[in-house]
C-alpha positions as CSV (number, residue, x, y, z in Angstrom):
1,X,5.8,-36.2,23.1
2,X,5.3,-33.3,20.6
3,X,8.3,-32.1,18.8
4,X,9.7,-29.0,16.6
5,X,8.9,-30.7,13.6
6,X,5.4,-30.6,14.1
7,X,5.3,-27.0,14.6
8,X,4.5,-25.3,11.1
9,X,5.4,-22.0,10.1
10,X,4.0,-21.0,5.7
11,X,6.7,-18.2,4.4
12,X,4.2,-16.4,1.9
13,X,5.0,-14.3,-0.7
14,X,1.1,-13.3,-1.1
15,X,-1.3,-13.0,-4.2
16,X,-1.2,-9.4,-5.7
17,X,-0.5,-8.4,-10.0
18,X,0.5,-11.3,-11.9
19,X,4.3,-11.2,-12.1
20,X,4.5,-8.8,-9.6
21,X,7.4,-9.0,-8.5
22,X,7.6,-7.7,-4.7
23,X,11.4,-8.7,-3.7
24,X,13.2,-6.5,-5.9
25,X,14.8,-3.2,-5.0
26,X,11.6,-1.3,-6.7
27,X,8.9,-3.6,-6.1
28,X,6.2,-3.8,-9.4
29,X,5.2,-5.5,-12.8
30,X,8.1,-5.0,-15.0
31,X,8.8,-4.0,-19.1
32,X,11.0,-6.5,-19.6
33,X,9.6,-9.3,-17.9
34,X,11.9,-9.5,-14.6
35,X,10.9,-11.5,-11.9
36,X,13.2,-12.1,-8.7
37,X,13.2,-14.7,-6.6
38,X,11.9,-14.1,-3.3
39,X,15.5,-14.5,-1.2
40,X,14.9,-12.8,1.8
41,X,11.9,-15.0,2.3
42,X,13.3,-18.0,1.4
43,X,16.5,-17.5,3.3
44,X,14.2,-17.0,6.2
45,X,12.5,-20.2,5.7
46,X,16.1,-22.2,5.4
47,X,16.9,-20.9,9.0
48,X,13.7,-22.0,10.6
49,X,13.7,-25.3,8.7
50,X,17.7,-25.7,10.2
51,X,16.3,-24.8,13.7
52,X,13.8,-27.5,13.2
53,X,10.5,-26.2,12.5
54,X,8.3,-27.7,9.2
55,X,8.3,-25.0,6.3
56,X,6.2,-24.0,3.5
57,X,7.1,-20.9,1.1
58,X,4.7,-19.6,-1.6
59,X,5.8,-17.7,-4.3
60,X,1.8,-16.4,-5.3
61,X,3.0,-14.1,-7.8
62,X,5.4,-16.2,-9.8
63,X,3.0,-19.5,-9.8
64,X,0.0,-17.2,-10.7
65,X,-1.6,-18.4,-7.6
66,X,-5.1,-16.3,-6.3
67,X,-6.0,-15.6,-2.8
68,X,-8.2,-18.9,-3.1
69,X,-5.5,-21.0,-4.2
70,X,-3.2,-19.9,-1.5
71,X,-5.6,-20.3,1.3
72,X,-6.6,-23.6,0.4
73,X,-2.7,-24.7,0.5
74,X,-2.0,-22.6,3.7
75,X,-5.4,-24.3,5.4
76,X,-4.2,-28.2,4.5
77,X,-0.5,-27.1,5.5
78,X,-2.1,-25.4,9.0
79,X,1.0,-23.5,10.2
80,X,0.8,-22.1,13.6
81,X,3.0,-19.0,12.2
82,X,2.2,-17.8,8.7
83,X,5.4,-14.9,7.6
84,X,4.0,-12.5,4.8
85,X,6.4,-10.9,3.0
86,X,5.8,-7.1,2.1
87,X,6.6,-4.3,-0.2
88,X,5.2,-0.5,-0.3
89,X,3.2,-0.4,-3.1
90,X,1.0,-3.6,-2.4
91,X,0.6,-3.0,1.0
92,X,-2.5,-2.3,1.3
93,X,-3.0,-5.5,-0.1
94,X,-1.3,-7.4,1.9
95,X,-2.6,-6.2,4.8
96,X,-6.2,-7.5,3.1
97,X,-4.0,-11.0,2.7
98,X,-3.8,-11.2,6.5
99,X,-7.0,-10.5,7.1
100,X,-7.8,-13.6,4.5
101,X,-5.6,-15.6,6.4
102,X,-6.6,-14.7,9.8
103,X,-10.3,-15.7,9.0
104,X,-8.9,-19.2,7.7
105,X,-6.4,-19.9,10.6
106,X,-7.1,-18.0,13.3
107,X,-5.1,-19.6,16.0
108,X,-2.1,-18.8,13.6
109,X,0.1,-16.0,14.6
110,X,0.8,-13.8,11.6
111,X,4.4,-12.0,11.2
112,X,5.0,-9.3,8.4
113,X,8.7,-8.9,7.5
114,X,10.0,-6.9,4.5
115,X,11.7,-3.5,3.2
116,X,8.4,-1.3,3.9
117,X,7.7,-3.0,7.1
118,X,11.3,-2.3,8.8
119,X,10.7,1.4,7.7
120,X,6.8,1.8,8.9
121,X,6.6,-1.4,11.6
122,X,3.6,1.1,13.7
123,X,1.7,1.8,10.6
124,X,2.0,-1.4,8.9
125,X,0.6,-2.9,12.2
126,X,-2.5,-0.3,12.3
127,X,-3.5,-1.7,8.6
128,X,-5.4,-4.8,10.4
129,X,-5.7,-7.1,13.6
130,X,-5.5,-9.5,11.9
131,X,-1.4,-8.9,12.1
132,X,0.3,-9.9,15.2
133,X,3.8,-8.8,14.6
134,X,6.2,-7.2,12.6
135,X,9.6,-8.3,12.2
136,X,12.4,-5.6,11.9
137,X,15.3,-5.4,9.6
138,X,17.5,-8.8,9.0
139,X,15.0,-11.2,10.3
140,X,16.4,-14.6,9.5
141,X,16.9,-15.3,13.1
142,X,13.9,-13.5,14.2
143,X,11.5,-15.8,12.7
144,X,13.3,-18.6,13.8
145,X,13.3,-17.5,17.6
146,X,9.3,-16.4,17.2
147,X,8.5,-19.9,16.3
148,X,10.9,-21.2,19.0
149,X,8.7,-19.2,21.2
150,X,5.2,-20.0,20.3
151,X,6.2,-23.6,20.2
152,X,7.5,-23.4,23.8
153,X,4.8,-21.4,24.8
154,X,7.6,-18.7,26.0
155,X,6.7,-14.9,26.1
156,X,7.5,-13.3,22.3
157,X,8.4,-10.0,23.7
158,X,11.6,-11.3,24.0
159,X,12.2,-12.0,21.0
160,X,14.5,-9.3,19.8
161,X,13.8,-7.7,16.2
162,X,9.3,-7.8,16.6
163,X,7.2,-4.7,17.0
164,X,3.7,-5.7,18.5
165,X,0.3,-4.3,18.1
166,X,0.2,-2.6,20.9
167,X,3.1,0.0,20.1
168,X,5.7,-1.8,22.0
169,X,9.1,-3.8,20.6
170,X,11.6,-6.1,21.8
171,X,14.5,-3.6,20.9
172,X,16.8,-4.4,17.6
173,X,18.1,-7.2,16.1
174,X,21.9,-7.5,15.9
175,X,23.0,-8.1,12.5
176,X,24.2,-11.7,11.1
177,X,28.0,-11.6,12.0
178,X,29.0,-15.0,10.5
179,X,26.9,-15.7,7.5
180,X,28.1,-18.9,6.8
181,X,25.8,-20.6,9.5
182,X,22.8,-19.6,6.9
183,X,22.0,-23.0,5.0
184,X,22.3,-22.4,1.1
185,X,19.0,-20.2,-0.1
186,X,19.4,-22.5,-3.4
187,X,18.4,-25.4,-1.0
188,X,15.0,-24.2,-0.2
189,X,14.6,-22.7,-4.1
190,X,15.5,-26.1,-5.3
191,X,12.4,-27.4,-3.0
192,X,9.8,-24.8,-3.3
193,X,10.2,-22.8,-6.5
194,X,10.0,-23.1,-10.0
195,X,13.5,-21.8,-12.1
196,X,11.9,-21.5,-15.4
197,X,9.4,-18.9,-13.2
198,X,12.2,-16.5,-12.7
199,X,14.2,-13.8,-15.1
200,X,16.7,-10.8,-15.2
201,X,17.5,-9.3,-18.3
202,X,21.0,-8.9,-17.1
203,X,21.3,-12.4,-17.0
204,X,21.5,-16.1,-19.5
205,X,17.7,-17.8,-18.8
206,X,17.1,-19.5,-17.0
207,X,18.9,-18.2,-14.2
208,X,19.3,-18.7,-10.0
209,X,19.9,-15.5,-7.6
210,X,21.9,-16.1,-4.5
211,X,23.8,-13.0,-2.1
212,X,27.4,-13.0,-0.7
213,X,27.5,-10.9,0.7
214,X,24.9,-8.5,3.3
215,X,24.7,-4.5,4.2
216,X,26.9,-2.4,1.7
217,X,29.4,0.2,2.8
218,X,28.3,2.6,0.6
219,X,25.1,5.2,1.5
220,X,23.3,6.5,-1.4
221,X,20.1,7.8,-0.2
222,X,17.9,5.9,-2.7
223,X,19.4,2.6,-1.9
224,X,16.8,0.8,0.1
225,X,18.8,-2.8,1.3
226,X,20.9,-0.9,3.3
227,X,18.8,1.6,4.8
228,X,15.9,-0.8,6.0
229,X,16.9,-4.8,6.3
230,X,20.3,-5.0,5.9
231,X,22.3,-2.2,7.5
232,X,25.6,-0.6,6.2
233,X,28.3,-3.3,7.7
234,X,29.2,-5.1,5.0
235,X,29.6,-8.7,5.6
236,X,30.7,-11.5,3.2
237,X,30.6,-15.0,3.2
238,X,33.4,-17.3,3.3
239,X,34.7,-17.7,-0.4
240,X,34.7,-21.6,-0.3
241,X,31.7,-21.3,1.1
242,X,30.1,-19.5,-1.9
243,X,32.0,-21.9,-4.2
244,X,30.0,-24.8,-2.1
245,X,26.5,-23.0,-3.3
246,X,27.7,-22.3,-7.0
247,X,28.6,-26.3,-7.7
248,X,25.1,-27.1,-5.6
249,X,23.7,-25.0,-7.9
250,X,25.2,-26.9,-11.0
251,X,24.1,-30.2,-9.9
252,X,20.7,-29.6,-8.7
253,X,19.4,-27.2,-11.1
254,X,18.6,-28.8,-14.8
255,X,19.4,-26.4,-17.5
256,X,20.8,-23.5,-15.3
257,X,22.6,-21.0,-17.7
258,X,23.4,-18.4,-15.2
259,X,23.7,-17.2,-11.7
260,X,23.0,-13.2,-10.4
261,X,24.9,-12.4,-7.3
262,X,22.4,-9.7,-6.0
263,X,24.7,-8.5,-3.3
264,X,24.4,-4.5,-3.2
265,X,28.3,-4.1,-4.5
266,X,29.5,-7.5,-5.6
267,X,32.9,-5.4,-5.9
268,X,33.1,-3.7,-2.9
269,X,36.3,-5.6,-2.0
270,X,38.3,-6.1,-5.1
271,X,40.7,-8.3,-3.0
272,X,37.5,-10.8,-2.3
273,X,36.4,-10.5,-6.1
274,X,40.0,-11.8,-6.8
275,X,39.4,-15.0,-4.3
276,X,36.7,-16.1,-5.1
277,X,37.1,-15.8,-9.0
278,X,40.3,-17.8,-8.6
279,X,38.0,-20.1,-6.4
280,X,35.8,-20.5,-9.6
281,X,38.4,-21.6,-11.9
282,X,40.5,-23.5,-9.8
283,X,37.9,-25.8,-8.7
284,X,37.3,-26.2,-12.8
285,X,33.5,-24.5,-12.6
286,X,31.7,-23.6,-15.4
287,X,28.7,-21.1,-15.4
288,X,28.3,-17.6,-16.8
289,X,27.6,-15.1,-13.8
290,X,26.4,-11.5,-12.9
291,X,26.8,-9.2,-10.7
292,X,26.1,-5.7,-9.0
293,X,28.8,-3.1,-9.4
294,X,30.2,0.0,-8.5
295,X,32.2,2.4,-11.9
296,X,35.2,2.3,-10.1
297,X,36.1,-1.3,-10.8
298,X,40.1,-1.8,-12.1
299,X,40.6,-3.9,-15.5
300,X,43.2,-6.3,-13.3
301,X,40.7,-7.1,-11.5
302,X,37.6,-7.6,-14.1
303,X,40.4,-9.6,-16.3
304,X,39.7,-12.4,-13.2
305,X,36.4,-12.4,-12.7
306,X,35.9,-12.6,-16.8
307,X,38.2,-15.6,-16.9
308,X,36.1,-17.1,-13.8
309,X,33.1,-16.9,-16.1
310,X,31.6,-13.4,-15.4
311,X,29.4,-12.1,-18.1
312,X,27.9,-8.6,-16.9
313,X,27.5,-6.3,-14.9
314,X,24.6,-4.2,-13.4
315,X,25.9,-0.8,-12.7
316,X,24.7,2.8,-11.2
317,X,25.9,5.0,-13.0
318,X,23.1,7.2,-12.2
319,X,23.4,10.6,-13.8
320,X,25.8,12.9,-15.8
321,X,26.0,15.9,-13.6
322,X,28.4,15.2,-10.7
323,X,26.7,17.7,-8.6
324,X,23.6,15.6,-8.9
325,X,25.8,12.7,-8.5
326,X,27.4,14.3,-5.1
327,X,23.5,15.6,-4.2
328,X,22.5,11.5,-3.6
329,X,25.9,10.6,-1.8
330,X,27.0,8.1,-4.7
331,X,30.9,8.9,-3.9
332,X,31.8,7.9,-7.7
333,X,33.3,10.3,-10.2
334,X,32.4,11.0,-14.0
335,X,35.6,10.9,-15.7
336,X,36.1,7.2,-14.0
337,X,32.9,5.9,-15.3
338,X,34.5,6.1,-18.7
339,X,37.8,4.5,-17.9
340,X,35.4,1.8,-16.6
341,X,33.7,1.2,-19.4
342,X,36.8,0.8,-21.3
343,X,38.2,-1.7,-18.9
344,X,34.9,-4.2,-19.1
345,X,35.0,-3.8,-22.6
346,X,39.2,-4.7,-23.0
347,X,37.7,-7.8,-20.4
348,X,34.8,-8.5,-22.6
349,X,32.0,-7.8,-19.8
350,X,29.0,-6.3,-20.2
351,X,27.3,-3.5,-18.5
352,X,23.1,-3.0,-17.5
353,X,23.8,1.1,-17.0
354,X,20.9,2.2,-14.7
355,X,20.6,6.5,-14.5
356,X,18.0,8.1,-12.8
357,X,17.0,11.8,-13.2
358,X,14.2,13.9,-10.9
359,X,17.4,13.8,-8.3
360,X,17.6,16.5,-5.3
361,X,18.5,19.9,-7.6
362,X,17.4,18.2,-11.2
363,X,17.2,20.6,-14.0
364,X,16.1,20.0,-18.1
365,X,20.4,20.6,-18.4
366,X,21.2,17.9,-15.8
367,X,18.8,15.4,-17.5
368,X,20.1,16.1,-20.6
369,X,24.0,15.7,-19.5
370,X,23.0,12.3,-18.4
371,X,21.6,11.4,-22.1
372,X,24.8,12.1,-23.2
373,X,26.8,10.4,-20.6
374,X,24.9,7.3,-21.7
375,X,25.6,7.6,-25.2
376,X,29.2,8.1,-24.5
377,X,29.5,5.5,-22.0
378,X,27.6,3.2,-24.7
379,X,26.4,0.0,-22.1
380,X,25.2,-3.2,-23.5
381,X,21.6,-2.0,-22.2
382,X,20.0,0.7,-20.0
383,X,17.4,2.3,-18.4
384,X,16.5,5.3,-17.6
385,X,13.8,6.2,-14.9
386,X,12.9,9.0,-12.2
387,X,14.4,8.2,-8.9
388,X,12.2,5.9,-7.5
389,X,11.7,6.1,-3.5
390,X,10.6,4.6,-0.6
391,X,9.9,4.7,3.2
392,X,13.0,4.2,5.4
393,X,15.7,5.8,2.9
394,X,17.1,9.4,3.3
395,X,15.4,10.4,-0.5
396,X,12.0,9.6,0.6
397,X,12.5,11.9,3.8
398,X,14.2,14.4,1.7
399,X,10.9,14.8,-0.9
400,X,9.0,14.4,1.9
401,X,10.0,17.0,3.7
402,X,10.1,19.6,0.7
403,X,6.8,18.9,-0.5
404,X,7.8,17.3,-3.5
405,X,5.9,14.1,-3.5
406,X,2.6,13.8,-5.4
407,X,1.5,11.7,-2.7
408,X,1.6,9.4,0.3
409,X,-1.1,6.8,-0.8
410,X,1.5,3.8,-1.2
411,X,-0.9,1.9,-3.5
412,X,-0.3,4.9,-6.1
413,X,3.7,4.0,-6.6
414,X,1.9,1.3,-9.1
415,X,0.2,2.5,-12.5
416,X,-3.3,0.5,-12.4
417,X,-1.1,-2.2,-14.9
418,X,1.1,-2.6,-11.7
419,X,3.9,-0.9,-13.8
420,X,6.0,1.8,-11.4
421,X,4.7,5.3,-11.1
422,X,6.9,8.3,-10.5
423,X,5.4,9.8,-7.4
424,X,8.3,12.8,-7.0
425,X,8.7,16.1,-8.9
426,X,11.6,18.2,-8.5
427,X,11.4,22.7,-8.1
428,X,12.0,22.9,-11.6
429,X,10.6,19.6,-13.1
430,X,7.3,18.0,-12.7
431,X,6.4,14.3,-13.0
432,X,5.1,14.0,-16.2
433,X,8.3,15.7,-17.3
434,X,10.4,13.3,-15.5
435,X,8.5,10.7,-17.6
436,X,8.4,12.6,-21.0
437,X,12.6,12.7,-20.5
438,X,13.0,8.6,-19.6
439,X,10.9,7.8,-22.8
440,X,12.5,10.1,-24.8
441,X,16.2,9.0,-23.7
442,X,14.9,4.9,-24.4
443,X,14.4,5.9,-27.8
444,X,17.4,8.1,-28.4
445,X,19.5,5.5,-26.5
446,X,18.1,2.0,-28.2
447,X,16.3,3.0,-31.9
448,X,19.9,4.2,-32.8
449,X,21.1,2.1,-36.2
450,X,24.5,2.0,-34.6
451,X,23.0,0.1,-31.9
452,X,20.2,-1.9,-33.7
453,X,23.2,-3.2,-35.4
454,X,25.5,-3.8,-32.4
455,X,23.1,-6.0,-31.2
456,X,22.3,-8.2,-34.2
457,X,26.1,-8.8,-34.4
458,X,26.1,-9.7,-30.7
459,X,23.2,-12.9,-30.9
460,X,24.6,-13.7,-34.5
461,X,28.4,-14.2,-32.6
462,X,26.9,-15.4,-29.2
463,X,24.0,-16.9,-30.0
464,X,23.2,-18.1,-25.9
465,X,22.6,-14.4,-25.6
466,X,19.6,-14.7,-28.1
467,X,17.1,-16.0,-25.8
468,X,17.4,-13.5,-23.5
469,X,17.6,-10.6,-25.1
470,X,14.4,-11.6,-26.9
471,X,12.5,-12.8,-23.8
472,X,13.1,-9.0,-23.1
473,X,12.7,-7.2,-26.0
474,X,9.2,-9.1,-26.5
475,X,7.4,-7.2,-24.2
476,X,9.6,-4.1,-23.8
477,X,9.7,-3.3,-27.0
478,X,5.9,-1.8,-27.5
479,X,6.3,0.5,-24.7
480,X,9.9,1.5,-26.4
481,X,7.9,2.6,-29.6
482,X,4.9,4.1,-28.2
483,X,6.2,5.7,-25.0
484,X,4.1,6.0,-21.5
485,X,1.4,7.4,-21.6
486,X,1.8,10.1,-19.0
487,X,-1.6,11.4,-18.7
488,X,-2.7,7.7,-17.1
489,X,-0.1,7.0,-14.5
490,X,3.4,8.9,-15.3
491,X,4.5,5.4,-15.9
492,X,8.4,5.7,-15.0
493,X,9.5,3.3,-17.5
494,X,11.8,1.1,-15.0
495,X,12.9,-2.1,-16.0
């Protein structure tokens, strides 16, 4: 008698730019060298493996694997469901992938799941036959019920979360109330993926990603987590049950420096940060951490989280004009942002300041107030870019509908190098502007001698910080000295 097991399903992060790394908020080949783990995917393939279907998950981009390569793995595995993660600016590529697939396996039934896919199912579809579905929003669960499906030969229409070729869909997918019943994503990294493949700049190398938390309270227009896969509900896992992941973590990982909690707002509930840095401590762990956060965190409360082994933060601080500021729905105030900074400082955290210009009502003044707010705010790094956008979030709508994007041909959010593009102008500002101003500010911002020697005084006192802010600086530091070149690409200069 046949069983679940022998039912295969391949989660594929497919072939595209070497390093490309799709699963991060702005999909692309990066300065510094950053390359996230693809988590989504993998915490897809952990609930079909716990529902008892046989997994595969290829990470193409980060094991520098070609289309042959991967089909040659895919045809010995022969999956009956092959999931192909997604991103806007390479999906005209993978829509090619399935096509690749579809000719090698085509009996298998191929699912596309990711950010650009939630916002665009109908399109995404169009690109080729050779897709069958596309899976909507959180899809964890969706997956898992498709494959229950084919296996049992039971009609797929009903499973809830899938558009179909032919323009219909089984109605939404509820969100995952109690996140604990996800196995640990570590698990299935721990199988399938390479460490030593993976870096933040934010973060000690080598380094593991893990979530929380899902959906974030909060709704910047820009943001694209919430707005496509993971809704606005925030919803946390239990605190011993993170603590249960962070000592797996310790013991199964050889050499792990560091782990990045990449939920949207790590802080969003001070009273939770609290918990589970107590949690930390108390159970006598030791591993520096990072996290995402909002300015508006209290020193009481970073004082914890420091003591339980927090290194940095990544923050938004997003632009020195509050108007601009109030124009993308942040909800945080200037004057705070500087009483933050002192109170990560006083805790000894650092702070990744991200700021954006190009925003709705941008002007050369508004740029330039945000140059200043990152001098004054000082951050252990930064980086300045135009605001980057994509399908399924309230800025690309917004551009959209004012004629201010320089256009609609996904593939062109990539230079040819597979660095970002800026694909926006403003009324006042065009892209190559936008550009000229992010170079500019890198310069202004990291070739000053007071910070040249800030950080030589930073590896000679902590010298674990050494290998990663060279790993970084290796390759980001040519384009910091020569700039984009703005007349092939408008390279945006993101991280």
């Amino acid at each position: 008698m046949r069983k679940e097991k022998d039912f295969r399903i391949t989660f594929l992060n497919p072939p595209y730019m070497k390093k490309f790394s799709r699963a991060q908020r702005s999909p692309a080949v990066t300065k510094s060298g950053t390359l996230y783990y693809p988590m989504w995917l993998a915490y897809a393939a952990g609930a079909s493996e716990m529902a008892g279907f046989s997994i595969d998950l290829i990470d193409a981009p980060a094991d520098g694997l070609d289309v042959a390569s991967v089909t040659r793995r895919i045809k010995t595995f022969s999956p009956s469901l092959v999931v192909v993660d997604t991103s806007t600016p390479s999906i005209y590529n993978d829509a090619q992938i399935c096509e690749t697939l579809k000719a090698t396996l085509p009996d298998a039934f191929i699912a596309v799941v990711g950010t650009h896919v939630s916002a665009l199912p109908q399109e995404c579809l169009r690109l080729s036959p050779a897709i069958d579905a596309a899976a909507v929003g959180e899809y964890d669960y969706t997956i898992a019920e498709l494959a229950a499906a084919l296996y049992n030969k039971t009609p797929v229409a009903a499973v809830a979360g899938l558009w179909f070729k032919d323009g219909t869909n089984s109605g939404p997918r509820p969100a995952i109330a109690n996140l604990d019943e996800l196995p640990f994503v570590s698990r299935v990294y721990k199988r399938f993926l390479k460490m030593e493949n993976y870096f933040n700049p934010n973060a000690l190398f080598p380094m593991v990603t893990i979530t929380t938390s899902r959906g974030c309270p909060h709704e910047c227009i820009f943001c694209v987590y919430p707005q496509t896969l993971m809704g606005h509900k925030l919803r946390q896992r239990s605190v011993d049950n993170v603590l249960d992941e962070i000592e797996y973590i310790i013991s199964a990982f050889d050499g792990v420096k560091a782990i990045f909690f990449e939920d949207d707002t790590f802080t969003a509930n001070r009273k939770r940060c609290v918990e589970l840095s107590e949690g930390i401590i108390k159970r006598g762990v030791k591993i520096s951490w990072t996290a995402n956060a909002r300015a508006t965190l209290d020193y009481e409360t970073m004082g914890v989280m420091r003591r339980a082994g927090c290194r940095s933060f990544c923050v938004g601080f997003e632009s020195g004009s509050q108007q601009m500021l109030d124009n993308i729905k942040k909800r945080t105030v200037i004057d705070d942002m500087g009483k933050f900074m002192e109170a990560a400082r006083k805790a000894g955290i650092l702070v990744h300041g991200c700021f954006m210009v190009g925003l709705p009502g941008e002007t050369k003044a508004t740029m330039a107030m945000t140059l200043d707010l990152a001098k004054r705010l000082n951050p252990d790094t930064v980086q300045f870019y135009p605001m980057m956008i994509y399908p399924g979030t309230g800025a690309y709508d917004w551009y959209s509908e004012r004629g201010l994007l320089t256009t609609k041909d996904f593939s062109k959010w990539l230079t040819p190098a597979g660095l970002h593009n800026t694909v926006i102008r403003t009324e006042e500002l065009s892209s190559e502007e936008l550009v000229r101003f992010c170079d500019d500010a890198r310069r202004k911002f990291y070739l000053r001698p007071a910070y040249l020697l800030y950080k030589l005084r930073q590896v000679i006192a902590h010298p674990q910080e050494l290998k990663r802010t060279v790993k970084s600086a290796r390759t980001f530091m040519k384009y910091l000295l020569r700039g984009s070149d703005v007349r092939k690409g408008k390279d945006c200069g993101c991280d």
